[in-house]
C-alpha positions as CSV (number, residue, x, y, z in Angstrom):
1,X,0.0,0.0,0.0
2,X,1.3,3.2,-0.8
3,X,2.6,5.7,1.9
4,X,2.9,9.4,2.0
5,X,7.0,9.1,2.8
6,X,9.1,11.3,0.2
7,X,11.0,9.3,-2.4
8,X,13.4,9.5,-5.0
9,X,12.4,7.7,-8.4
10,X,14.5,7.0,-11.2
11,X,12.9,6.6,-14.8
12,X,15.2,5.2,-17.8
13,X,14.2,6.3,-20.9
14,X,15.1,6.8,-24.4
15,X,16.5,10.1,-25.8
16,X,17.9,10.1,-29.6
17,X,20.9,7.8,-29.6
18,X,21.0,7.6,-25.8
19,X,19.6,5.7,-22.6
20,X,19.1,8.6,-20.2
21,X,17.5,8.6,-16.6
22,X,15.2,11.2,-14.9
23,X,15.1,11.0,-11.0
24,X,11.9,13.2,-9.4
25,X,11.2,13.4,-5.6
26,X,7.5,13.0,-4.8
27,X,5.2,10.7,-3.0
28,X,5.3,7.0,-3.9
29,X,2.5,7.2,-6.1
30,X,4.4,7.9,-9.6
31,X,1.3,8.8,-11.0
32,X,1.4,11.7,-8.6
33,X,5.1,12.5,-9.6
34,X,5.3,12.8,-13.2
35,X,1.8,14.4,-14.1
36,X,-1.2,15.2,-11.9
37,X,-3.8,17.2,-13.8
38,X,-6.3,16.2,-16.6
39,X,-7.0,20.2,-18.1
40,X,-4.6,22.6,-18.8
41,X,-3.6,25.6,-16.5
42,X,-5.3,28.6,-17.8
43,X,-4.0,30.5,-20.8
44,X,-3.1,34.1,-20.2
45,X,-1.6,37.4,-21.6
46,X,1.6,38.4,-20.3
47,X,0.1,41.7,-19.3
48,X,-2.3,39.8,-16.8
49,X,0.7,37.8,-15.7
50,X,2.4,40.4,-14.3
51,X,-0.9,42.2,-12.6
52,X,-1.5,39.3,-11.0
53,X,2.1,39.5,-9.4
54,X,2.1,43.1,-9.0
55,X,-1.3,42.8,-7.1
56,X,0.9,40.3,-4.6
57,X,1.0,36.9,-3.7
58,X,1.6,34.7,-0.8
59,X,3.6,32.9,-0.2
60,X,5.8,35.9,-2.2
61,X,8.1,33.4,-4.2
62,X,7.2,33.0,-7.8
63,X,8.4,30.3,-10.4
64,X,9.0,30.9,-13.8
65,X,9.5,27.7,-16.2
66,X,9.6,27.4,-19.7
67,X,12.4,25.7,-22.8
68,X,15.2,27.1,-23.0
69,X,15.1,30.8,-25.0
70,X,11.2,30.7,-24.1
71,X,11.0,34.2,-23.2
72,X,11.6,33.6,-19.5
73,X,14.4,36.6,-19.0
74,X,12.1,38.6,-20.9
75,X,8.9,38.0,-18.9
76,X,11.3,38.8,-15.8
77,X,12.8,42.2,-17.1
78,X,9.0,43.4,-17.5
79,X,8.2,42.4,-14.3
80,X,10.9,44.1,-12.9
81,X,9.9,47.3,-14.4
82,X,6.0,46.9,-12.9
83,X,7.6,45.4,-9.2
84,X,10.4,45.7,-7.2
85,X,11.4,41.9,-7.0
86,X,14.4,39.7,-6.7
87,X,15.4,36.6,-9.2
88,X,17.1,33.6,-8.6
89,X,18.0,31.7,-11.8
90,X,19.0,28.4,-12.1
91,X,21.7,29.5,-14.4
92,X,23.7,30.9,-11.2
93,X,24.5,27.2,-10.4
94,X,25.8,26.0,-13.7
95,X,28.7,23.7,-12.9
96,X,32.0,24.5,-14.0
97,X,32.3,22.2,-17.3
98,X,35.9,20.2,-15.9
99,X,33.1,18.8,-13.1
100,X,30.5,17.5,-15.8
101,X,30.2,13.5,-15.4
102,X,29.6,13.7,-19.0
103,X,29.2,15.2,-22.2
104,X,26.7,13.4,-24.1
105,X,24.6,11.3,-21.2
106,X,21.8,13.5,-20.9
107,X,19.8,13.5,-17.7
108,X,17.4,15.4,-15.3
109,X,18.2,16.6,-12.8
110,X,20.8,18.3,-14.9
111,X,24.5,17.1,-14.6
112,X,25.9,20.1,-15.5
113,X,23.9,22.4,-13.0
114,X,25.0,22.7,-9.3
115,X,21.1,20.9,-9.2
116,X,21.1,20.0,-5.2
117,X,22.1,23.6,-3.9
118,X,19.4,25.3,-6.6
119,X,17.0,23.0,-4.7
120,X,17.8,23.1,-1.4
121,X,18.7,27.0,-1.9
122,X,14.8,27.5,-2.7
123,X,14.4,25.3,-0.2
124,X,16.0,27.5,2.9
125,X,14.7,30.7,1.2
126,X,10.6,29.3,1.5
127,X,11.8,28.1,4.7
128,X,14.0,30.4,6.4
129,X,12.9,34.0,4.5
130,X,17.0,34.2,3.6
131,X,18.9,31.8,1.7
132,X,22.8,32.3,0.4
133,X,24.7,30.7,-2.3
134,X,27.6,31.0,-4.7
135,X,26.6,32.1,-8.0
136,X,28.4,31.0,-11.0
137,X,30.5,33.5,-12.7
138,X,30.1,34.1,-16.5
139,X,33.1,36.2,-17.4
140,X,35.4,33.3,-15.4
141,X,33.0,30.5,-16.2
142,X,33.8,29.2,-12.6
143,X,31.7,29.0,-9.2
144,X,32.2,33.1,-7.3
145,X,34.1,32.8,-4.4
146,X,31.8,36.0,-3.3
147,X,27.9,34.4,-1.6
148,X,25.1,36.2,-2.8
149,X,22.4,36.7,-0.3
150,X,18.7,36.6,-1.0
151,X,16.1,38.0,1.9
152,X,12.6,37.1,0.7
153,X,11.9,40.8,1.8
154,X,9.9,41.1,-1.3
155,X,9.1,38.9,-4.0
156,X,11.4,36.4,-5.4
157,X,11.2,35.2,-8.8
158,X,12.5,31.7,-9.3
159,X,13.3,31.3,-13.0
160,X,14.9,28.6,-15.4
161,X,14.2,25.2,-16.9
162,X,12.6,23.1,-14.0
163,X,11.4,26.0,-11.7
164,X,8.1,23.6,-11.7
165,X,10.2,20.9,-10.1
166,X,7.7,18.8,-8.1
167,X,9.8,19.5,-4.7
168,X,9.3,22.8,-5.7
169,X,6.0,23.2,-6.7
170,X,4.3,23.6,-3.4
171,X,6.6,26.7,-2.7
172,X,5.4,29.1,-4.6
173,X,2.6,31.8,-4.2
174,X,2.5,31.5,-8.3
175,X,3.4,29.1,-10.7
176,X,4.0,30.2,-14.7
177,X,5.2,28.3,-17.0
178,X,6.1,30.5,-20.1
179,X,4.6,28.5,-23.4
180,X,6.4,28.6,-26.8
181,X,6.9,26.9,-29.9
182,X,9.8,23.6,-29.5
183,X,11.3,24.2,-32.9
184,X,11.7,27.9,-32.6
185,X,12.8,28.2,-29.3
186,X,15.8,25.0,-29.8
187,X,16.7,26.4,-32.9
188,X,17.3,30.1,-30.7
189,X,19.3,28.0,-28.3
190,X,21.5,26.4,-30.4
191,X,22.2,29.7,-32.0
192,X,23.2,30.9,-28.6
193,X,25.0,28.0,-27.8
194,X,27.6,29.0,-30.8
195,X,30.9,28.7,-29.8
196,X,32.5,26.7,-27.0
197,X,29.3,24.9,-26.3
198,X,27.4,24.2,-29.5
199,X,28.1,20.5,-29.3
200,X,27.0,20.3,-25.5
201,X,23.8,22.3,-26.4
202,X,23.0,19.5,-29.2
203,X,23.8,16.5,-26.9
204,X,23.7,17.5,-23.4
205,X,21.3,20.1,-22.4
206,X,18.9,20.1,-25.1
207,X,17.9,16.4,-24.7
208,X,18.4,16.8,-20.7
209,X,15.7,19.4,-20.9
210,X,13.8,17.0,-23.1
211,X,13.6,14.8,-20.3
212,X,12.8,17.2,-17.6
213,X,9.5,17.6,-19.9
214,X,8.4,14.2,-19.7
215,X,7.1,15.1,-16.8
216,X,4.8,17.9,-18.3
217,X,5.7,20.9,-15.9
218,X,2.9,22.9,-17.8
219,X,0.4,20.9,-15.5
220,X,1.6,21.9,-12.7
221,X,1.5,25.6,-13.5
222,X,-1.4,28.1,-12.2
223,X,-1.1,30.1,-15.6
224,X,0.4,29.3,-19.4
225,X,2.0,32.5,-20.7
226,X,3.0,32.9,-24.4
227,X,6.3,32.9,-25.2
228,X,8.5,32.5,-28.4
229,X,7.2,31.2,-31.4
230,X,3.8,31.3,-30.4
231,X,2.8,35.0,-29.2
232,X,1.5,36.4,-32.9
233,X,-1.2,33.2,-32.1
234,X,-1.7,33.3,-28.6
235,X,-4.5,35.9,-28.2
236,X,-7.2,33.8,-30.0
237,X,-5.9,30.9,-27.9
238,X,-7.0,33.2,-24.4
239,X,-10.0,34.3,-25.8
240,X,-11.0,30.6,-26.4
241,X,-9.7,29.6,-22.8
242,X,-11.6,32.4,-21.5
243,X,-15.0,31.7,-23.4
């Protein structure tokens, strides 16, 4: 008989050329871990987004998932210009590449992030009202010696691929995941992936990410937003939601 006791469950499963694994915590009923909801979250404007966190929320932390090159950031930098928030991103705890088990065995959680200190740094901030960490630092591409403190003062955004991570989810105040069109947005990330880490995008973090949606975070958001590749069609799409 199933018990309520937190769990860690592994799932292999089949990504391109490779045998990956996705490990979730959640109850014991998988069911219950990889999707819970039979409708959709409801569909709506980015404008209506952002009044309903400028309006306030409680608990005042705030998640923001989405693909890669969704339009996360951007949903963020508007916010910040309606509301005087704080962002943690779960790109201040990439791992410094030389630590990466691999280069090519994609996986969720994600190998090459610093994945146990995003969590249990959300973790300490819902818990605590402060949390502190060491960002990663993009001119050096190496973990800051420096700790960066967040005081849940005010609103805190929580924003990158996996925000909606079922530990996570019954943090927030306000769940979004930001909507968008697969082959528009990967084709963005590759493009920004151009350089030094064009062949990791391809077969690291692009299929990890694939995994990580397997287990349909848009389900366990309170509200779709539209992001890249889909916002010239998105406004029928509310109106429809809404009828």
């Amino acid at each position: 008989m199933a018990d309520n006791r937190r769990l860690k469950h592994r799932y292999p499963v089949l990504v391109g050329n490779f045998t990956a694994t996705i490990r979730l915590e959640g109850r014991s009923n998988v069911e219950g871990v990889v999707a819970t909801r039979h409708q959709m979250p409801e569909r709506v404007s980015v404008e209506e987004a952002i009044t309903r966190v400028s309006r306030g929320v409680q608990p005042a932390l705030i998640a923001i998932d989405g693909l890669p090159c969704s339009g996360k950031g951007t949903l963020v930098a508007k916010l910040k210009q309606r509301v005087d928030l704080d962002c943690i991103e779960l790109d201040d705890f990439v791992l410094p590449e030389e630590h990466w088990p691999s280069r090519d065995q994609p996986a969720f959680p994600f190998q090459f992030i610093r994945y146990d200190a995003f969590v249990d740094s959300v973790k300490t901030l819902a818990a605590t009202g402060r949390c502190s960490y060491q960002p990663f630092d993009w001119n050096t591409l190496s973990t800051s010696e420096d700790r960066r403190e967040v005081r849940l003062t005010k609103p805190i955004v929580i924003e990158g691929v996996s925000a909606l991570n079922p530990a996570l989810c019954d943090l927030y105040g306000l769940k979004i995941f930001v909507e968008s069109d697969r082959s528009t947005v990967f084709q963005a990330a590759l493009r920004r992936g151009d350089g030094a880490w064009e062949r990791e995008w391809r077969e690291l973090f692009l299929p990890s990410v694939d995994i990580y949606m397997l287990t349909r975070p848009e389900r366990r958001a309170d509200v779709l937003v539209p992001g890249r590749g889909i916002g010239s069609r998105y406004g029928s799409v509310v109106a429809r939601s809404s009828t």
